[in-house]
C-alpha positions as CSV (number, residue, x, y, z in Angstrom):
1,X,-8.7,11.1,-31.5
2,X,-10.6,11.4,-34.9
3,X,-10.2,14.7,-36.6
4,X,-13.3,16.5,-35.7
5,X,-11.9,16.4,-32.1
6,X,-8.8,17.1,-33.1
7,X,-10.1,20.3,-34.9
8,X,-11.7,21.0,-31.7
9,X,-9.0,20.5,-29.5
10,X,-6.2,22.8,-31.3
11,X,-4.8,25.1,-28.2
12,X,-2.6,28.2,-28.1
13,X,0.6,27.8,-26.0
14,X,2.8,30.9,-25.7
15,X,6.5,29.1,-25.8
16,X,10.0,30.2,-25.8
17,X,11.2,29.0,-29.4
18,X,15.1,30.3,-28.9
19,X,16.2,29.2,-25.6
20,X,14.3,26.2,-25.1
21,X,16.9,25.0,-22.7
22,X,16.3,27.4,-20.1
23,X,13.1,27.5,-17.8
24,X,10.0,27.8,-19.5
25,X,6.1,27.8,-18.6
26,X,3.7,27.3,-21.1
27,X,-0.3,27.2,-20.1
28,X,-2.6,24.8,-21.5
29,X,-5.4,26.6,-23.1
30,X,-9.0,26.0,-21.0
31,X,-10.9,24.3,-23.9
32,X,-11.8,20.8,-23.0
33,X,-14.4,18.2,-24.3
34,X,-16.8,17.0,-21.6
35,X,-18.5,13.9,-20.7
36,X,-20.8,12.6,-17.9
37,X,-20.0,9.4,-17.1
38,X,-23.0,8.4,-14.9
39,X,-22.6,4.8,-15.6
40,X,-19.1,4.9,-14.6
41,X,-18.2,2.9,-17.7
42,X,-14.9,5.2,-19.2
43,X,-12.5,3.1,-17.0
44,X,-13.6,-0.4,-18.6
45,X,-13.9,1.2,-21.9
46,X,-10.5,3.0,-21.7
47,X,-11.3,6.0,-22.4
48,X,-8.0,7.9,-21.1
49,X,-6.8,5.7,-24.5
50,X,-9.4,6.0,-26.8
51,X,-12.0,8.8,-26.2
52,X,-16.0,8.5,-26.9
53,X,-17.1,9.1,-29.8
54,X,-17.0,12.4,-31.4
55,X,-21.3,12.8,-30.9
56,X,-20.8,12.0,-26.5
57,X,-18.5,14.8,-26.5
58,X,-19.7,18.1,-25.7
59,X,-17.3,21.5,-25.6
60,X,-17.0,22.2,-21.9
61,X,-18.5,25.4,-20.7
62,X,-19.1,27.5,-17.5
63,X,-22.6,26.0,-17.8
64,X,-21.1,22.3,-16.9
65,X,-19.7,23.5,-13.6
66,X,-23.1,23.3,-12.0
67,X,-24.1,19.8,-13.2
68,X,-25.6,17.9,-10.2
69,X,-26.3,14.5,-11.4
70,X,-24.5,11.4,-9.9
71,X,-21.4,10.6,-11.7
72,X,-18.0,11.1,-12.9
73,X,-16.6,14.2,-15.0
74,X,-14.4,13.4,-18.1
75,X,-12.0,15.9,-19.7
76,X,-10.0,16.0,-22.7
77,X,-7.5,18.5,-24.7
78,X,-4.4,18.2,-26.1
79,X,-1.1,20.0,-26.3
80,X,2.2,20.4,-27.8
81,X,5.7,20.1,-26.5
82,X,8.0,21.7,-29.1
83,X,12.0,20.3,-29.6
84,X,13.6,20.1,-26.4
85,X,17.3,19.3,-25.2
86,X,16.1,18.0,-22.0
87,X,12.2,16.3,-22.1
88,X,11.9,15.8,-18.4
89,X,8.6,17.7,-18.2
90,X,6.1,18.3,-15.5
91,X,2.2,19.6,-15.5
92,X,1.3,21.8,-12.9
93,X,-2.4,22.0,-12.0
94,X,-3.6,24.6,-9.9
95,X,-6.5,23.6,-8.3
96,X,-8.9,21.1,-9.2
97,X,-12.2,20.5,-7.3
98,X,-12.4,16.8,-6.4
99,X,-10.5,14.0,-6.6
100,X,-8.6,13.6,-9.9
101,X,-6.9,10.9,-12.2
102,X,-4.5,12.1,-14.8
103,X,-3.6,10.4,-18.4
104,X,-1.3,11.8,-21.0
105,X,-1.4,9.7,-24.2
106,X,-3.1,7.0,-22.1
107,X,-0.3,6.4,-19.7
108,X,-0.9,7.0,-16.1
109,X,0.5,9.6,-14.6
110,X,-1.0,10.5,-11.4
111,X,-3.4,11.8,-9.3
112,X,-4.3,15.3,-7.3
113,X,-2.7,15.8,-4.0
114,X,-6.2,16.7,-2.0
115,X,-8.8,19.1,-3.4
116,X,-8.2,23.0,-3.9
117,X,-3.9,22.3,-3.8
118,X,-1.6,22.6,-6.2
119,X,0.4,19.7,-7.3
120,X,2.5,18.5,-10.6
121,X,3.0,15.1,-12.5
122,X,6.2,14.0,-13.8
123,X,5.0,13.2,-17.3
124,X,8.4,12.9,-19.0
125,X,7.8,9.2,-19.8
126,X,5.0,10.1,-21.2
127,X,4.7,12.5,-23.1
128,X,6.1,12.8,-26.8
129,X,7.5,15.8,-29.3
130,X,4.5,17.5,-30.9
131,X,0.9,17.0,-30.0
132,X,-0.2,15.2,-26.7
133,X,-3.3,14.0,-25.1
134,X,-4.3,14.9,-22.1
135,X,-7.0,13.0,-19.7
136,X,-8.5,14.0,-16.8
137,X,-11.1,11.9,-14.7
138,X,-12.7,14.1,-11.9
139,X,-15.1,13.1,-8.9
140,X,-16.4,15.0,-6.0
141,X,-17.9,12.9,-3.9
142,X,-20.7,11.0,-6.0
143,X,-21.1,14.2,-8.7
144,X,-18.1,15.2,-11.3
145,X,-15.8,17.3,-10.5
146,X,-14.3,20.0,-12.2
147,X,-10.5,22.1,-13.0
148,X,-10.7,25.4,-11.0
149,X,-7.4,26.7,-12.5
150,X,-5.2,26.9,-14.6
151,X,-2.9,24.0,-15.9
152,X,0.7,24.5,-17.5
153,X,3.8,22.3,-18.8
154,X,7.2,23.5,-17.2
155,X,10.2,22.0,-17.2
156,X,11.2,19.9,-14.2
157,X,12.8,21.4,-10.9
158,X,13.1,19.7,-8.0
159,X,13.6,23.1,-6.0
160,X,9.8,24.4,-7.9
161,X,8.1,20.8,-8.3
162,X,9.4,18.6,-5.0
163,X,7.9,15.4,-6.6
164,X,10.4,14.1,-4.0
165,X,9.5,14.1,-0.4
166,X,11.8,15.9,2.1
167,X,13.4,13.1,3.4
168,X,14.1,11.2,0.5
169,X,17.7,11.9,0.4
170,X,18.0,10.9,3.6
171,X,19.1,7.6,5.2
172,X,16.4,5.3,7.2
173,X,17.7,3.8,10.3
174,X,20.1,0.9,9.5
175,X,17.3,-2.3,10.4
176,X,18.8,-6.0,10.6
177,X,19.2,-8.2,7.6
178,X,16.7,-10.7,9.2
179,X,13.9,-7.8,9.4
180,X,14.6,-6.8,5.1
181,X,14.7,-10.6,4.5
182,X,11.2,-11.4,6.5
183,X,8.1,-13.0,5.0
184,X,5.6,-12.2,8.2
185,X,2.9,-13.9,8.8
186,X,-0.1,-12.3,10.9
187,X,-1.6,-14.9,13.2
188,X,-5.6,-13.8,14.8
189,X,-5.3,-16.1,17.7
190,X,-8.8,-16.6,18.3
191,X,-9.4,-17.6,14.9
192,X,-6.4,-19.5,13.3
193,X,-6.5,-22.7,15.0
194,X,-9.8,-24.8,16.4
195,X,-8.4,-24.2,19.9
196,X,-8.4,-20.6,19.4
197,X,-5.1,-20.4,21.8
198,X,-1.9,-20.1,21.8
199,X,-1.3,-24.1,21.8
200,X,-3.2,-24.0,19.1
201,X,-0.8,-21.9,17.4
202,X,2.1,-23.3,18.3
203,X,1.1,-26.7,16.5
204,X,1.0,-25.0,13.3
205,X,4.5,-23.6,13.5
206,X,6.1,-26.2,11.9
207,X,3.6,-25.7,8.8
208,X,4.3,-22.0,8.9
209,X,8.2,-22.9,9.1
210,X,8.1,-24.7,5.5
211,X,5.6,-22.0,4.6
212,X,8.9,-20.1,4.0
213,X,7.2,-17.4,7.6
214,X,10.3,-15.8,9.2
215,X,8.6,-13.2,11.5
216,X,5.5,-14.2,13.2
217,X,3.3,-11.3,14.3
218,X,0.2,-12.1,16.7
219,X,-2.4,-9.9,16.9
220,X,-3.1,-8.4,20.5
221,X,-2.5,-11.4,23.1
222,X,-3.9,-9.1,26.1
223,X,-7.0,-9.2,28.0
224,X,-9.9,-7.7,26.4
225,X,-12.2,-5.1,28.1
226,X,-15.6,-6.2,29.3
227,X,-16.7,-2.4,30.1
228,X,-18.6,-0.9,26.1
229,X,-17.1,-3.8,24.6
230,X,-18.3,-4.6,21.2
231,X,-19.5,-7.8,20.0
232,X,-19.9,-10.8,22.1
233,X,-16.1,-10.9,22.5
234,X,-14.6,-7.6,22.7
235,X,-11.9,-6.1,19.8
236,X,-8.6,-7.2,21.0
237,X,-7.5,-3.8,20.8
238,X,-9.9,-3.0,23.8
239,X,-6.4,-3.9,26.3
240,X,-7.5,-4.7,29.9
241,X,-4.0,-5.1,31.0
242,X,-0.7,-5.2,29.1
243,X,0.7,-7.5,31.8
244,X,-1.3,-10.0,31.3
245,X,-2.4,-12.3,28.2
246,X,-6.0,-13.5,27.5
247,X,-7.0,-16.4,29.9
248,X,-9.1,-17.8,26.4
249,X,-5.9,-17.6,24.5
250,X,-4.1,-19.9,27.3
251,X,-2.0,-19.0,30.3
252,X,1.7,-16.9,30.6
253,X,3.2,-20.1,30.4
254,X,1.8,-21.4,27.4
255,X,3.0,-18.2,25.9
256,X,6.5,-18.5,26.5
257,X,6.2,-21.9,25.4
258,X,4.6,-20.5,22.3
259,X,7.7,-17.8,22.1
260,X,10.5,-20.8,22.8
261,X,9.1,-23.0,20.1
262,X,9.1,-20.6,17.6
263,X,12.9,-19.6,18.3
264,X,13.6,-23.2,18.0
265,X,12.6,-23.5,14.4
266,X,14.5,-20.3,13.7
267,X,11.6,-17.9,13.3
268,X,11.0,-14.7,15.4
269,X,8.1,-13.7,16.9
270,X,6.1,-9.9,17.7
271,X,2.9,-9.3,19.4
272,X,0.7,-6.1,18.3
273,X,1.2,-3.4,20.8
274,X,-1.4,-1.0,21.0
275,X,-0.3,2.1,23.2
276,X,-2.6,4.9,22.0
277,X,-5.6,3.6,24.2
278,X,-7.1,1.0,26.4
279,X,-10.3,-0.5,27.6
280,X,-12.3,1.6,29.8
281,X,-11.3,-1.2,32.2
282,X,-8.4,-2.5,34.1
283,X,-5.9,-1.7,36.3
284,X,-4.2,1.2,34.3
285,X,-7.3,3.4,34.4
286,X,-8.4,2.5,38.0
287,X,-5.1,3.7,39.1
288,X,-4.6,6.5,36.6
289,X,-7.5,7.9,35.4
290,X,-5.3,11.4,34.8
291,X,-3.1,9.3,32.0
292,X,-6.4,9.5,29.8
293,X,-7.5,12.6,27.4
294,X,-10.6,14.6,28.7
295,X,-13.2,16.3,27.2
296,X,-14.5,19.5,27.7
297,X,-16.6,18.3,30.9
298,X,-13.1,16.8,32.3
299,X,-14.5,13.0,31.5
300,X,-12.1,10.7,30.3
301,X,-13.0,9.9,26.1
302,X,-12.3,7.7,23.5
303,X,-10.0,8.4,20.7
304,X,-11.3,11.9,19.1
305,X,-12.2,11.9,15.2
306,X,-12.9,8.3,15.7
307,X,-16.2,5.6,16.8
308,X,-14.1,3.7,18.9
309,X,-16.2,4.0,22.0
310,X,-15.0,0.9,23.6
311,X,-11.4,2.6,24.4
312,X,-10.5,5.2,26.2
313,X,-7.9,7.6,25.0
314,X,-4.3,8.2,26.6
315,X,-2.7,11.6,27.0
316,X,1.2,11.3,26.0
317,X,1.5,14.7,27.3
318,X,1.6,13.2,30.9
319,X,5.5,12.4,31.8
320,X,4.5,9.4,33.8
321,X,2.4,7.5,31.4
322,X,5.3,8.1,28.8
323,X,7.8,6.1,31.5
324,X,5.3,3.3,32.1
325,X,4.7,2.4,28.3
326,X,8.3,2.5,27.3
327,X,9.2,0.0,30.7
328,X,6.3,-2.1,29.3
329,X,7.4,-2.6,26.0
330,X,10.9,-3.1,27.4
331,X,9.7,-5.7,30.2
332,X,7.9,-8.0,26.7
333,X,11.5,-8.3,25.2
334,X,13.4,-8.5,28.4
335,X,11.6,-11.0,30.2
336,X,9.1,-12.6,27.7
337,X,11.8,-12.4,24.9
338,X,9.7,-11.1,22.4
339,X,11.6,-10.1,19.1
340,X,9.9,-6.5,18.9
341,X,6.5,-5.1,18.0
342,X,3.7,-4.1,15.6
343,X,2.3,-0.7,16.7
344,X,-1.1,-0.4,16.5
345,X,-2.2,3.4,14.7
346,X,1.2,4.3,15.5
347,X,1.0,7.4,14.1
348,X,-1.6,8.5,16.5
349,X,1.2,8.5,19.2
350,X,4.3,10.7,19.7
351,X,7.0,10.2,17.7
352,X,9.5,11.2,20.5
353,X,7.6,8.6,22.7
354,X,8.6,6.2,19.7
355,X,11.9,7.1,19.4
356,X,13.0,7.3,23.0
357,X,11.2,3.6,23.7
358,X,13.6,2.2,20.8
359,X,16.3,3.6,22.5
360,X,15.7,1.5,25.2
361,X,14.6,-1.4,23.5
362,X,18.0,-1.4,21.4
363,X,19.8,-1.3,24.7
364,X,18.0,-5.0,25.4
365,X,18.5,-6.8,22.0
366,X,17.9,-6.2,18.1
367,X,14.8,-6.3,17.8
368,X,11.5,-5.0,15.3
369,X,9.3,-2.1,15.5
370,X,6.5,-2.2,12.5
371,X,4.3,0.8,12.3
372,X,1.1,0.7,11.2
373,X,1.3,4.0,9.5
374,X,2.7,5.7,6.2
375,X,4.5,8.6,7.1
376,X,8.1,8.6,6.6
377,X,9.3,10.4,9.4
378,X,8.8,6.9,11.2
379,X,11.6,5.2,9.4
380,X,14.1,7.9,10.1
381,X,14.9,6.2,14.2
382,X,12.1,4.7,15.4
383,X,11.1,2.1,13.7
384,X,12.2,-0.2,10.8
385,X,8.8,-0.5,8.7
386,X,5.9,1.0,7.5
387,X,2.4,0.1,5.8
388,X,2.4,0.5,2.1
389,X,-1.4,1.4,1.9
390,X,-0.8,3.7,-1.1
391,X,0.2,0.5,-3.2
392,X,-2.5,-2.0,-1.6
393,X,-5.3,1.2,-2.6
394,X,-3.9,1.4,-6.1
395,X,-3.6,-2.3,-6.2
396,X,-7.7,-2.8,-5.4
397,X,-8.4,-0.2,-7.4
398,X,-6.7,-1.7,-10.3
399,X,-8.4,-5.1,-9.4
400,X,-11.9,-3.8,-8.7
401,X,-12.3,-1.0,-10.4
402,X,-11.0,-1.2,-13.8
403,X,-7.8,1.7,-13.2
404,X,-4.7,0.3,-15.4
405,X,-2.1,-1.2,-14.3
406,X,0.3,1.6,-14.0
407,X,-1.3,3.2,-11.6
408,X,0.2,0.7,-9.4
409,X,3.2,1.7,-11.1
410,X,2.6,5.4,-9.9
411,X,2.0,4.4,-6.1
412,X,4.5,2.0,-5.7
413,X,7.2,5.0,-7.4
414,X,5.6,7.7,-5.5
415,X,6.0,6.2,-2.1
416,X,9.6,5.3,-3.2
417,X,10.5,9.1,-3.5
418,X,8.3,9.9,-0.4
419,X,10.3,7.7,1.9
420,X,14.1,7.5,2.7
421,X,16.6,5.9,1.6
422,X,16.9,2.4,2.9
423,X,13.3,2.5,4.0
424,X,11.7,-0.7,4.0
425,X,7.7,-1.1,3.3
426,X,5.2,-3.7,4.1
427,X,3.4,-4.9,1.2
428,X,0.0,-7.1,1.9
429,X,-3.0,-8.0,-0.1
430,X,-5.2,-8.4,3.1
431,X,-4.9,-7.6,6.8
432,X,-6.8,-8.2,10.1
433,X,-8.5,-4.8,9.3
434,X,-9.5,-5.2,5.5
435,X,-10.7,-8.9,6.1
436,X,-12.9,-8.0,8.7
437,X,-14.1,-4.5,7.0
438,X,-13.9,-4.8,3.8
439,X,-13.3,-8.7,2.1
440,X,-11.3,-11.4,2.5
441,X,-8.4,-11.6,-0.6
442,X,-10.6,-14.1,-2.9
443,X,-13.5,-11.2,-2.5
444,X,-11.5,-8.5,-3.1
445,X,-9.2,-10.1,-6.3
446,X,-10.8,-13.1,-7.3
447,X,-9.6,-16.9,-7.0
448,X,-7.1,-16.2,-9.9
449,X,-6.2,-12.6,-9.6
450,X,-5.2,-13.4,-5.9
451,X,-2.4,-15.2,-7.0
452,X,-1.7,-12.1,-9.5
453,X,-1.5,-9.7,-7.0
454,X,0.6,-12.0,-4.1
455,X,3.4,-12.4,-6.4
456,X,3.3,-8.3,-6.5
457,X,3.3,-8.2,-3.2
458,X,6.6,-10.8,-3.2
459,X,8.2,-9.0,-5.4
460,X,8.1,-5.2,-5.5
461,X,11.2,-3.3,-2.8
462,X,9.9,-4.4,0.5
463,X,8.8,-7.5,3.0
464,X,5.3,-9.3,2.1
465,X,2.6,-10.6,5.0
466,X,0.4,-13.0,4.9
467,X,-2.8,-12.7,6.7
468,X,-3.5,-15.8,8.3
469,X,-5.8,-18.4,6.1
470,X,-4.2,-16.7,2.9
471,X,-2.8,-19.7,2.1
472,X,-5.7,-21.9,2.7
473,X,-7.5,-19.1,0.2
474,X,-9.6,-18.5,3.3
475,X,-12.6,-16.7,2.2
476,X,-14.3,-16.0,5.4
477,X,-14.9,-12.5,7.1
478,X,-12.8,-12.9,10.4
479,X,-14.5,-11.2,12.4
480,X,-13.0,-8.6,15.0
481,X,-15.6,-9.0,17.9
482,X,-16.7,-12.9,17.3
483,X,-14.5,-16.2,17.0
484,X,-14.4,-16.8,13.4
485,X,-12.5,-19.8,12.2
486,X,-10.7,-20.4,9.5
487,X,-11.5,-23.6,7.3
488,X,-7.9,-25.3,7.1
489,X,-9.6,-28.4,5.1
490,X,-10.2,-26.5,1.8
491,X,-6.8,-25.3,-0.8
492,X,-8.7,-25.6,-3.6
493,X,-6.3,-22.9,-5.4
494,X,-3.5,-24.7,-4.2
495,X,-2.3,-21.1,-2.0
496,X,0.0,-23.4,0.6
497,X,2.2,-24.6,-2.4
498,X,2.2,-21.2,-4.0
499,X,3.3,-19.1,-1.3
500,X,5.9,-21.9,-0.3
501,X,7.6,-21.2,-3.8
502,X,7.1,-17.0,-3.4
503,X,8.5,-17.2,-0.3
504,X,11.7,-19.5,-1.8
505,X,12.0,-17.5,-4.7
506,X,12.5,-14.5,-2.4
507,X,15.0,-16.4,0.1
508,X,17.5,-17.4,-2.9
509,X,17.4,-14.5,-4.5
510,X,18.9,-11.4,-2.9
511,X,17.6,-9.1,-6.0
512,X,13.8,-9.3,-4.3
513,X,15.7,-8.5,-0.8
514,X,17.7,-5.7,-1.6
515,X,18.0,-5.1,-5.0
516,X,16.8,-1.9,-7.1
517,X,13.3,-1.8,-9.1
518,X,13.1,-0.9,-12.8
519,X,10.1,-0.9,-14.8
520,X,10.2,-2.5,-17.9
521,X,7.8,-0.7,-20.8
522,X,5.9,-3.4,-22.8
523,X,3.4,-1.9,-24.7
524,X,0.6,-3.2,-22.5
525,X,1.3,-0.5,-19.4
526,X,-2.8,-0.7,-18.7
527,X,-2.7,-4.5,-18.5
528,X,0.4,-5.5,-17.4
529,X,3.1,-4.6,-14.4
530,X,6.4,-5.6,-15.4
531,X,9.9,-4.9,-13.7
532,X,13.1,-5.7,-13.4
533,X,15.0,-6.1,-9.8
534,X,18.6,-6.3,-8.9
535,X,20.9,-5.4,-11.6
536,X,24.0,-7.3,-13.7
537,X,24.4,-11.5,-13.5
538,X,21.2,-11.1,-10.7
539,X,18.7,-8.9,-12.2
540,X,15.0,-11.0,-12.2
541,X,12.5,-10.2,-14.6
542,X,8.5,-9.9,-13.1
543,X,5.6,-9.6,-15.5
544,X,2.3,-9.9,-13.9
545,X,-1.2,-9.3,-15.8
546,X,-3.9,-7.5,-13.5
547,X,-6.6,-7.9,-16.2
548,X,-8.6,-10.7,-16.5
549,X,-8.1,-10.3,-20.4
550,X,-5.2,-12.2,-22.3
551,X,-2.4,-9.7,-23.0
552,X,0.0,-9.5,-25.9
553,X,3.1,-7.8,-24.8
554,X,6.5,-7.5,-26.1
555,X,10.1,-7.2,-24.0
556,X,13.1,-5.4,-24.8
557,X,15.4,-8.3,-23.9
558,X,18.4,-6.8,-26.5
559,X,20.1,-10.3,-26.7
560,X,19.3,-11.7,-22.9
561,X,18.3,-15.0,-22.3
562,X,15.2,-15.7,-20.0
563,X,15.3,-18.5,-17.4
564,X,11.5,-18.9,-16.1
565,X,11.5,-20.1,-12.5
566,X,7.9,-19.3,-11.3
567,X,4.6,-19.1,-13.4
568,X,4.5,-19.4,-17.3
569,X,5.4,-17.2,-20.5
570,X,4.9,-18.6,-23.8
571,X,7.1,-16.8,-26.5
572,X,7.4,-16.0,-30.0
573,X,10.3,-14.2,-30.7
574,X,10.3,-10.8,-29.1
575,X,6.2,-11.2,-28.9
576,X,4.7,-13.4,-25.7
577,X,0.9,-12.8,-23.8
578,X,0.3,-13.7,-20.4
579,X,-3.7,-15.5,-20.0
580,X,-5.9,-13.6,-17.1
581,X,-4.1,-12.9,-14.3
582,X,-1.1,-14.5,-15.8
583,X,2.2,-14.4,-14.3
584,X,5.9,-15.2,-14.6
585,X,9.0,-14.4,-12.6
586,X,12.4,-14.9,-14.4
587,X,16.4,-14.6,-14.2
588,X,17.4,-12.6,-17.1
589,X,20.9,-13.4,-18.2
């Protein structure tokens, strides 16, 4: 900051000079510097590094509290952390009114935990001896938003602070090696092959065998609703009956064929379960309309706090219903030998239903159970994985939105401490559900930075999916309701090859399967993602640039040699830059 807003930006802290050692809390001092970003221009500028000039500034006052015009708030101050024996330090924010991204000295270091609640930010790596900067971005809704209370450095305590969640020291449920080994690969029947059917599919295994695919996962295979059904086809999570498989999609027959080939070439296969509601349709809810959730009038309703009107709701408080889904899912793997499942919003059912199904299941054969949800109580018996949406948010926001890198860095770290140990997370750059809502990959990172932000998604702790097309660079909307398909013809980024040699990299080297994670600093935190995995004669080296900017960087290698097996770094002593979305993944020894 230049020295005008440094004179402006002096605070008083009240601080325990004797006894630094022991528990301290020191309040930053409300005087902040103000700006309106209604351009939304201070992420491309960098402003959490470098501020605006000293004439955009403007001393925040109670006056600036009511400000109404679109855009985001910006606040900046400084503070000082005196001598200490132990720097793990952590800001506490009382309340802040909107949604809120936090820099200290133009690092990272996290965001509010929902508007109006207290949270603290480990900022120990960080922050520095003496004076500190301290950034604040603020949004509520489309208007700035604003710090309601008061803001203090304390020293760190995990019985205060809990930057850990509650289970974290415990142990997840012990999964197969086969399941923490997986590359899945997420098959929409009615649009991955011109058949749209499950011959159609089963030509392609061999392709999705080199591929380097270990777990295929096909979306729902049931037949689809006709009663408020939307679109000309229906969603395929509008399940008519889950005894039966979608005549479009083939016969029963054809299915098992479908499952036998794929166990022939070694791979396992799933099917998306979805047992929180069905089509208004179908045998279930002609024979059991009281397995459904009523409304006030006693009508049977779709799922509440939701616009899915074309399914109907189930009621896991009925005994009965509870016994028929758990013999279902146990009749797919006993007599369709079905490796397991991907549970649709599985969060939105019991987790005692959960539980006592995989009880059951486990009794049959090992088998999977992937939850599409985030909380970490799901890893604890139930099931094996989880989404990772915190990392794939902070991953789009980094590629669309101009955040720095390490706030990727912050998710992916965050959910680590959220989750237990041994958890294991799905990491994905595009799903059935982003593709259709939101963009196909291409869209969402660009031709190059798609390639950037796969070999993330390879590398970080967890397993990696591949949305189907992804390695065709498929840039076509897939429509839930229609028959979209995908253009096979076109690779003109070469994807196929490239996720071949991701998906080798990760099968010969056990650090990306079970090793540990440790970021690497380089001098370029807001460009660059860089980390080590595994540790001694196995530790591999991933730099990956999420900036469409060449990046100078530097490495503490301390005397290690680099072996570069994927991508390309170019050297120069301890100095190297990566070109836009640059990438490189190495054995260190």
């Amino acid at each position: 900051m230049t020295k005008c807003v440094f004179f402006f930006l002096i605070i008083s802290l009240t601080l325990l000079s004797c006894q630094m050692e022991k528990p301290y809390k020191a309040e930053i001092a409300a005087r902040y510097f103000f700006v309106h970003d209604s351009s939304d221009t201070g992420l491309k500028a960098k402003w959490y590094q470098n501020p605006p000039a000293d004439s955009d500034l403007q001393p925040f006052s109670e006056d600036l509290k009511s400000l109404q015009e679109k855009g985001t708030g910006w606040y900046f101050t400084q503070f000082l952390i005196p001598p200490l024996a132990d720097p793990k330090l952590v800001l506490v924010f009382e309340s802040i009114a909107g949604k809120a991204e936090v820099w200290v000295n133009g690092r990272y270091v996290g965001h509010d935990k929902g508007a109006g609640k207290m949270f603290a930010l480990n900022i120990s790596a960080a922050a520095k001896q003496g004076v500190n900067n301290l950034t604040l971005r603020i949004s509520n809704g489309d208007k700035p938003g604003r710090i309601d209370g008061k803001i203090s450095l304390e020293r760190y305590d995990e019985k205060i602070h809990k930057l850990k969640g509650e289970l974290h020291e415990s142990t997840a449920r012990r999964s197969e090696d086969w399941i923490k080994d997986a590359v899945i690969y997420e098959v929409f029947v009615r649009s991955f092959s011109p058949e749209g059917t499950f011959k159609g599919v089963e030509k392609q295994l061999p392709r999705l065998k080199d591929l380097g695919v270990s777990i295929i996962w096909l979306m729902p295979v049931h037949p689809v609703g006709e009663k408020n059904r939307k679109g000309r086809l229906g969603s395929p999570y509008a399940v008519q009956d889950y005894y039966g498989v979608n005549s479009r999609f083939g016969t029963m027959q054809d299915f098992k064929d479908l499952v036998k080939t794929t166990h022939d070439l070694g791979m396992r296969i799933i099917i998306d379960i979805v047992a929180n509601h069905t089509a208004w349709d179908g045998p279930m809810i002609e024979k059991h309309p009281e397995w459904y959730t009523k409304n006030h009038k006693g009508e049977i309703t779709y799922p509440p706090g939701t616009d899915w009107t074309d399914v109907a709701d189930l009621n896991y408080e009925v005994p009965e219903l509870r016994q028929y889904m758990a013999e279902m899912l146990c009749w797919w793997v006993r007599e369709m030998d079905l490796d397991g499942f991907r549970c649709d919003v599985a969060e939105m059912v019991p987790l005692d239903f959960w539980e006592a199904a995989r009880k059951k299941l486990d009794a049959i054969k090992p088998v999977i159970m992937l939850a599409e949800g985030a909380a970490p109580e799901l890893q604890m018996m139930a099931f094996d994985m989880t989404y990772s949406w915190t990392v794939f948010h902070a991953t789009r926001r980094v590629f669309e939105q101009y955040f720095p890198a390490d706030h990727i860095v912050f998710a992916e770290t965050g959910e680590r401490l959220k989750f237990p140990q041994e958890s294991t997370i799905l990491h994905f750059t595009s799903n059935h559900d982003e593709n259709a809502w939101q963009a196909p990959a291409p869209k969402m990172y660009g031709a190059k930075g798609m390639k950037a932000a796969a070999v993330l998604a390879f590398t970080q702790p967890g397993v990696p999916l591949i949305y189907n097309g992804q390695e065709s660079g498929n840039a076509k909307t897939l429509k839930l309701f229609e028959a979209v398909k995908i253009d096979w013809s076109r690779d003109a980024q070469q994807m196929g090859e490239f996720y071949k040699k991701l998906a080798q990299i990760r099968r010969e080297n056990t650090a990306f399967t079970s090793g540990s994670i440790q970021y690497v600093a380089t001098g370029a935190e807001s460009e660059l993602v860089a980390f080590y995995r595994g540790a001694g004669s196995k530790k591999m080296l991933v730099v990956v640039n999420v900036k469409a900017t060449t990046v100078p960087f530097s490495l503490p290698l301390q005397g290690q040699d680099l072996k570069v097996i994927f991508g390309r770094l170019v050297m120069d002593n301890d100095k190297a830059q990566l070109p836009p979305f640059g990438y490189f993944i190495a054995e260190v020894r």
